[in-house]
C-alpha positions in Angstrom: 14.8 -8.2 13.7 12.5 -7.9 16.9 10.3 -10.0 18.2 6.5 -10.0 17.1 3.8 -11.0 19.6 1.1 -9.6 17.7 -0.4 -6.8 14.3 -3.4 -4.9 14.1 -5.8 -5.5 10.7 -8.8 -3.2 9.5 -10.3 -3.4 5.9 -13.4 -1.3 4.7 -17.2 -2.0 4.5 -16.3 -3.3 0.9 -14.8 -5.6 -1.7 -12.1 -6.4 -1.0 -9.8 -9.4 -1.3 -8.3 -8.9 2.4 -11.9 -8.5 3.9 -12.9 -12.3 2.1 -9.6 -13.6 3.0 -10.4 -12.2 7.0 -13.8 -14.7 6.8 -12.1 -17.2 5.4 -10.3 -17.4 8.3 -6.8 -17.5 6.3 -5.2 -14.3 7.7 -5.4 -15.7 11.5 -4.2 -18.8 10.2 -1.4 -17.3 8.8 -0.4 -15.1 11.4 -1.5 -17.8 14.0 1.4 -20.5 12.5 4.0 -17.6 13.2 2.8 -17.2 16.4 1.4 -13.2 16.1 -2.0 -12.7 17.3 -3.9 -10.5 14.9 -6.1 -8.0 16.5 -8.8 -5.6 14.7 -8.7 -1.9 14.8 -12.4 -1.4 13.8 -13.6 -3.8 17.1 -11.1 -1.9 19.6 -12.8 -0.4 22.7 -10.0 1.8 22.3 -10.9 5.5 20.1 -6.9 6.2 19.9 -6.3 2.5 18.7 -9.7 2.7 16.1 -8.5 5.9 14.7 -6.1 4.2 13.3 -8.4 3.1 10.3 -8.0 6.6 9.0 -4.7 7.7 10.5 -2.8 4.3 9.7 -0.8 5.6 13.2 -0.2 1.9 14.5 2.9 0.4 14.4 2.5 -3.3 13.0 -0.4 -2.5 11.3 -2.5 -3.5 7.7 -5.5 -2.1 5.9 -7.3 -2.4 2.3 -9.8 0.0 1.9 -10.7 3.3 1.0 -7.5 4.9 -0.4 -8.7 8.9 0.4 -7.6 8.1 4.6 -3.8 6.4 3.4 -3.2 9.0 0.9 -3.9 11.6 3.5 -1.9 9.6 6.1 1.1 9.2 3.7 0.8 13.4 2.8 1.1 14.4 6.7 4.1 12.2 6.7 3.1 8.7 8.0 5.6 6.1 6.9 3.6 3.7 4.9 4.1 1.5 1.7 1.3 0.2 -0.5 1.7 -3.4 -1.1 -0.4 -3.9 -3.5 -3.7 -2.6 -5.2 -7.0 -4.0 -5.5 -9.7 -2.2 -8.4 -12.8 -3.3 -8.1 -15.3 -0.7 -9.9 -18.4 0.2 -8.3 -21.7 2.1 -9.7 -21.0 6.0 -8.9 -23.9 8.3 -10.0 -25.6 11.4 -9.2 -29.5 11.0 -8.5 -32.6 13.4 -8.0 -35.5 13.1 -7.5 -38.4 12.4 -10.0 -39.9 15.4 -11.1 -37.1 17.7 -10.4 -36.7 18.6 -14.2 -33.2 17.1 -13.9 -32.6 14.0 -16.2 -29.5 13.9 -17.4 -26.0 16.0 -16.6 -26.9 18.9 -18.6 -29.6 19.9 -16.3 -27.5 19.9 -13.1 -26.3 23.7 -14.3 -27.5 26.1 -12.0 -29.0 23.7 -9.5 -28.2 23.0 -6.0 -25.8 19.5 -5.5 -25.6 18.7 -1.8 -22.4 17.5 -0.4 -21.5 16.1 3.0 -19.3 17.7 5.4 -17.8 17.2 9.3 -16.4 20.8 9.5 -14.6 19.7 13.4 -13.3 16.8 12.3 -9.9 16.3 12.9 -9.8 13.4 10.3 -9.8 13.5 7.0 -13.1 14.5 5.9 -13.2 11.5 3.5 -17.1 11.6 2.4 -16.8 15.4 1.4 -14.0 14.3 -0.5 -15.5 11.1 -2.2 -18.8 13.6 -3.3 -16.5 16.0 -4.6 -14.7 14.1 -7.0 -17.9 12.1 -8.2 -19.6 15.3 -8.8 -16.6 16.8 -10.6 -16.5 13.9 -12.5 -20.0 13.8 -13.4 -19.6 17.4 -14.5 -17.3 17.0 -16.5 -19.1 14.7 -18.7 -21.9 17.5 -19.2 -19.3 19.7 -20.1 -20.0 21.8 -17.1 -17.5 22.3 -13.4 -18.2 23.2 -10.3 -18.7 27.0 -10.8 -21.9 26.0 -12.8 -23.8 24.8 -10.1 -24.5 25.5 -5.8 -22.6 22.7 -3.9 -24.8 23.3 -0.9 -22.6 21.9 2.6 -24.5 19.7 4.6 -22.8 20.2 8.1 -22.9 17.0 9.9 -21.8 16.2 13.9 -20.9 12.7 13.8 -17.6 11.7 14.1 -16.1 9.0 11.0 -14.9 6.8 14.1 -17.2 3.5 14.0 -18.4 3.6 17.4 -19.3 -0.1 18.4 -22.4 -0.9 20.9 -23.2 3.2 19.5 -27.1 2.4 20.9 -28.3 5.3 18.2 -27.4 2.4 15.1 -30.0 0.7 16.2 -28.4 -2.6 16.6 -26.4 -2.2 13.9 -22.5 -1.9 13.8 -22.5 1.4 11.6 -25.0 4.2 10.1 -25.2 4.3 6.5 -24.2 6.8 4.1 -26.7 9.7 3.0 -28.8 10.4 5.5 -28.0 13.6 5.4 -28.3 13.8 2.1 -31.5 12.0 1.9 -33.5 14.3 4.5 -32.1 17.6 2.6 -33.3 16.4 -0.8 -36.6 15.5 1.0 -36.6 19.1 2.4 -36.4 21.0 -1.2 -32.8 21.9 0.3 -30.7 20.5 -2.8 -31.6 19.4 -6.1 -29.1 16.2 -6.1 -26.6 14.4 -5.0 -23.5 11.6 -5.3 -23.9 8.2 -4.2 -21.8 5.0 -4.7 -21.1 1.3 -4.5 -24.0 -1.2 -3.3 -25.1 1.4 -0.5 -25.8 3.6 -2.9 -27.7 1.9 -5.4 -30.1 0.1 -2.6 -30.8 3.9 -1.6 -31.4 5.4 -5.4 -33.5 2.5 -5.4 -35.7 2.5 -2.5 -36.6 6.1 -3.2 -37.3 5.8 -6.8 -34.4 8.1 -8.0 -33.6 9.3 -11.1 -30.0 8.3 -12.4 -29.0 11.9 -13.7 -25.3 10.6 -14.4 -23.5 7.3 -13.6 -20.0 6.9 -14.5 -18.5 4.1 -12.0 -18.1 2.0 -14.9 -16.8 4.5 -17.6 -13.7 3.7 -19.7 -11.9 6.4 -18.7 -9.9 5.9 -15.1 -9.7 9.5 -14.3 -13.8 9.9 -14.2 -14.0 6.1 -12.3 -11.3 7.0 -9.9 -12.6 8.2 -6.4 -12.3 6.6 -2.4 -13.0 3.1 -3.5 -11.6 3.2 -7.0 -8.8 1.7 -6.7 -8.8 0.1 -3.0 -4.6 -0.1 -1.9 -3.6 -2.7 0.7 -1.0 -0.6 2.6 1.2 -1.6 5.6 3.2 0.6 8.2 7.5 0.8 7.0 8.5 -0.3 10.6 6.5 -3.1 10.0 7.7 -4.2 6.3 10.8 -3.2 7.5 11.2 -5.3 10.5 9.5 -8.1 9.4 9.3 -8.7 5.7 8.9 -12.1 5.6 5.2 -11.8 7.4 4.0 -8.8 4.9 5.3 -11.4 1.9 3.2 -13.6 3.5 0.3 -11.5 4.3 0.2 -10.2 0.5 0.2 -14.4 -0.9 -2.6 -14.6 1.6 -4.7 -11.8 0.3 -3.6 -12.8 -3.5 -4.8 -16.5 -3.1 -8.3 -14.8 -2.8 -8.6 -13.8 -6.7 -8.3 -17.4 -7.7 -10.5 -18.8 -5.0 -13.4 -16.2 -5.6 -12.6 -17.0 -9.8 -14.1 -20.4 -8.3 -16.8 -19.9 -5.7 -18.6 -16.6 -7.4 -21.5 -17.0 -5.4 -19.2 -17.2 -2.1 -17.5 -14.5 -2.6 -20.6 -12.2 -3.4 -22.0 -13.3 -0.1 -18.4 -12.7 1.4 -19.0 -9.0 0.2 -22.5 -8.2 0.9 -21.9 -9.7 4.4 -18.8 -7.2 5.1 -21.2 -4.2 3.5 -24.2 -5.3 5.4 -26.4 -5.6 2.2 -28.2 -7.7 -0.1 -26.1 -10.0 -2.4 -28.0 -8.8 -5.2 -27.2 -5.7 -4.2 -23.3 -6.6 -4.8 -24.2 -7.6 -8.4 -25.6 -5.2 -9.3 -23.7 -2.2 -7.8 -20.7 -4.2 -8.6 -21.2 -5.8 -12.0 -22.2 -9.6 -13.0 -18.0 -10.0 -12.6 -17.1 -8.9 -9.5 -15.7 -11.5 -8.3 -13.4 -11.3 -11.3 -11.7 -8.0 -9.9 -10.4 -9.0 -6.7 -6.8 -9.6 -8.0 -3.5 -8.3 -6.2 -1.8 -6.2 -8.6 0.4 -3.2 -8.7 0.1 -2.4 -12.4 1.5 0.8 -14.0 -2.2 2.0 -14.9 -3.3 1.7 -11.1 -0.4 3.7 -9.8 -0.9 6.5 -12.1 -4.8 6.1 -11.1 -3.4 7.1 -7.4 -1.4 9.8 -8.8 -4.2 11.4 -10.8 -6.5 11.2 -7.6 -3.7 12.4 -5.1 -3.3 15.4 -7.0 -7.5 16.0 -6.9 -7.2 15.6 -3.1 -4.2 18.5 -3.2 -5.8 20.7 -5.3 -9.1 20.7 -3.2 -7.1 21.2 0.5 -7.8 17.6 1.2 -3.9 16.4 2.1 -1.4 19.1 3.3 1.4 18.2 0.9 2.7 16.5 -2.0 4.6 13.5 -2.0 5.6 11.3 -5.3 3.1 8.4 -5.8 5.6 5.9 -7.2 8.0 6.6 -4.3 5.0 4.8 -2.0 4.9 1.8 -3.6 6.8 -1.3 -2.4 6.9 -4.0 -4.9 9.2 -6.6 -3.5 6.6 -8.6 -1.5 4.0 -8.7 -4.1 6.7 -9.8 -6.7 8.3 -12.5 -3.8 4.8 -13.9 -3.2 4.3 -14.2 -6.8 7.7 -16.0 -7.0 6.9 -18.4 -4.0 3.9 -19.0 -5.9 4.9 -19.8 -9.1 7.6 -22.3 -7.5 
């Protein structure tokens, strides 16, 4: 086994048990008492090096996030193993405005549905891809697809990377979803649109929307399942490989959060609104009044075939250039090791 001086981390704007265990100041810790510096992809000065969040193309390296960027990183032939899956559910919905005649699913035939796109982006186009499958989904529940209403393209220049000190965010370390969504709605150019999680909601609420369809807490996992639905902690095989003993530990590090959030619900929703840059209530109500319930570990049979389902909407739609079995990318042995150590 080589030496290890130091890994490279990045989580997404969201809930997630790794993102709470970061603030806690538990995974430097943990690192930090095997002597490995741990360094964060999203604050590198470096684009190659912050890429990464979507590519996974860092040796050495951990994420828990979206799962659209892994599952596209794993298709083009990235050696990665998911470690261990996180489902949190999230309110999904398609909104309009008042007015528009549309107030319920039904009434989305025939009408115009925007949907984001970065046509040169060299990335996986992750947003188009999370508006797709909610609007599918939301179809599908009206008993209507996508051949009964106009996806209208919004064409967008800006790149996915999260450009830090970008003076244009106004002070801010990101843009928020749907702008371009917003200003086409406000321009008569679409009818409607998909938004999710806590960004989402504060959005459909500041403008008064009308909830035509909301479905990010429906029983059935093939409508709920979308970019943040389930969220997979994934790490690179060099670095399982080479040093399994730090991804065990790593994975009992992020599973320790479930139990502590079980026990400080009110820190953990601040944990969460303060990685999304929102309100906290916000987080409870995007999220649900037990959210800090669902931050558990797990690599459960239901959650793999939830990937599976949602891998083979991102290869039907041209999102990930080739197939590759689900079950073959999962890696149980540090998950069931930590849970061992645990128990003893």
């Amino acid at each position: 086994m080589s030496s290890l001086s130091s890994v490279w981390y990045t989580r997404c704007p969201a809930p997630t048990p790794l993102s709470i265990a970061h603030q806690l100041g538990w995974i430097d810790r943990q690192f930090e008492a095997a002597g490995v510096a741990v360094h964060s992809i999203r604050d590198s000065k470096n684009k190659d090096v912050r890429e990464s969040h979507f590519t996974h193309a860092l040796d050495h390296s951990f994420r828990q996030g979206g799962n659209i960027p892994p599952i596209w990183a794993r298709s083009g032939g990235r050696q990665t193993r998911v470690v261990g899956i996180t489902t949190t559910d999230e309110f999904q919905a398609i909104i309009a405005l008042p007015g528009s005649g549309i107030a319920k699913g039904a009434d989305l035939k025939g009408r115009r549905i925007g949907v984001p796109r970065k046509p040169n982006e060299a990335i996986v186009d992750f947003q188009r891809a999370t508006a797709l499958k909610g609007i599918v989904s939301a179809l599908s529940l009206a008993e209507l697809d996508h051949g009964e209403v106009e996806l209208v393209y919004l064409d967008s220049k800006e790149a996915n990377l999260i450009e830090r000190g970008n003076a244009a965010f106004l002070g801010l370390k990101r843009r928020y979803p749907y702008g371009d969504e917003l200003l086409a709605l406000a321009a008569g150019k679409i009818d409607a649109f998909f938004v999710k999680g806590a960004e989402g909601l504060v959005l459909a609420n500041q403008i008064g929307a009308v909830v035509v369809s909301e479905f990010g807490f429906h029983p059935d996992a093939k409508i709920r399942i979308n970019n943040g639905t389930p969220r997979p902690l994934t790490v690179d095989l060099k670095f399982l490989d080479e040093h399994f003993d730090l991804v065990t530990g790593l994975v009992a590090t992020v599973a320790r959060v479930a139990d502590w959030a079980d026990a400080n619900p009110e820190d953990a929703v601040r944990f969460i609104a303060n990685e999304i840059g929102v309100g906290e209530d916000a987080i409870w109500a995007a999220n649900g009044p037990d959210v800090h319930r669902h931050l558990t570990l797990t690599l459960d049979d239901d959650q793999v075939a939830a990937f599976d389902h949602f891998k083979q909407f991102l290869l039907e739609w041209g999102f990930i250039p080739a197939d590759f079995d689900v079950r073959d990318w999962i890696d149980r042995r540090p998950l069931d090791a930590a849970s061992r150590k645990a128990a003893a």
